[in-house]
C-alpha positions, 0 to 999 in steps of 0.5 A: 464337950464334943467338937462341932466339926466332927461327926458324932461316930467318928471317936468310935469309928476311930477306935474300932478301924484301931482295933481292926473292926470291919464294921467301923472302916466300912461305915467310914468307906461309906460315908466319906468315899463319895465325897472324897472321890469329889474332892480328888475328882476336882484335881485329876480330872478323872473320875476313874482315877479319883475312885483309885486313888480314894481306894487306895487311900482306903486301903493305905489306911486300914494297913497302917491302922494300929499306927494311925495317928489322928489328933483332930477329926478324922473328916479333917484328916481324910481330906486332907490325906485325899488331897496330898494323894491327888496332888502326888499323883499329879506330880508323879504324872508330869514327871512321867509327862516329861520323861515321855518327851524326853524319849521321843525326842531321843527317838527323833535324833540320828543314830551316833557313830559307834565311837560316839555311842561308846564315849556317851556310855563311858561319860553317862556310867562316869556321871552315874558314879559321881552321883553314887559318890555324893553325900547321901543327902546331896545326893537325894536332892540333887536326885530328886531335882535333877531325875524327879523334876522337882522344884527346890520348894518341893524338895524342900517340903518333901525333905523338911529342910529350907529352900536355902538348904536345897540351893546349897546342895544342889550347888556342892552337888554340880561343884562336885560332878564337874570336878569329877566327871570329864566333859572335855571330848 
């Protein structure tokens, strides 16, 4: 008894991608490509930027074919892998959107005093190093909070560990920096 959601082809399809079968990936490419171009489209905004990022999802997925696990349709999976990489580019933009802002609001202030210039050096390599210090994991989260912009629910999601848990790396993280590093001019 076949599933009514997937497409006759795909079992073969699938096996043949496994098996590097060319003519299996493109009648894949073929018959989702547009459609899955649609469904990025509608979050980036971009049809340039959703054929790239369909493309290399494509791509992604012909690399990693031996190890390709799909258990339900392989339509299923392609839209939903479609849509993590829209959702990813999108965050990756507002990171970059924030980093932005911050250099040209850096550009905008008055040039320090050579002193000034030297004690920011010195406190910015002592912050560097109380990160490098931290706990591995203390120190991805508080990384990827702090650098990445991420939210606490996002980081949670990325790492599959709860919100509570990313609260409370954070929290040892900033203990820990300012129990290190001396801010006191």
């Amino acid at each position: 008894m076949s599933h009514p959601h997937i497409a006759p082809r795909e079992p073969e399809w699938l096996a043949g991608i496994r098996e590097g079968n060319a003519a299996a990936f493109e009648g894949v490419f073929r018959t989702y490509y547009r459609r899955l171009c649609g469904v990025v489209y509608a979050y980036v905004g971009s049809a340039e930027t959703a054929e790239e990022i369909v493309q290399e999802l494509f791509l992604k997925i012909w690399r990693q074919r031996e190890s390709l696990e799909i258990t339900d349709s392989l339509q299923g999976y392609l839209f939903r892998a479609a849509r993590n990489e829209a959702l990813n580019h999108l965050k990756h933009q507002h990171v970059e959107l924030r980093w932005r802002g911050r250099e040209q609001t850096a550009e905008q202030r008055v040039a320090p005093s050579a002193d000034d210039a030297l004690a920011e050096r010195e406190l910015s390599r002592a912050i560097e190093a109380a990160i490098a210090a931290l706990p591995e994991r203390c120190r991805i989260v508080f990384v990827m909070s702090r650098r990445q912009g991420l939210s606490y629910a996002e980081i949670a999601e990325a790492l599959g560990i709860s919100v509570k848990t990313v609260e409370v790396h954070i929290g040892r993280a900033l203990k820990s920096l300012r129990e290190t590093v001396d801010l006191t001019p």
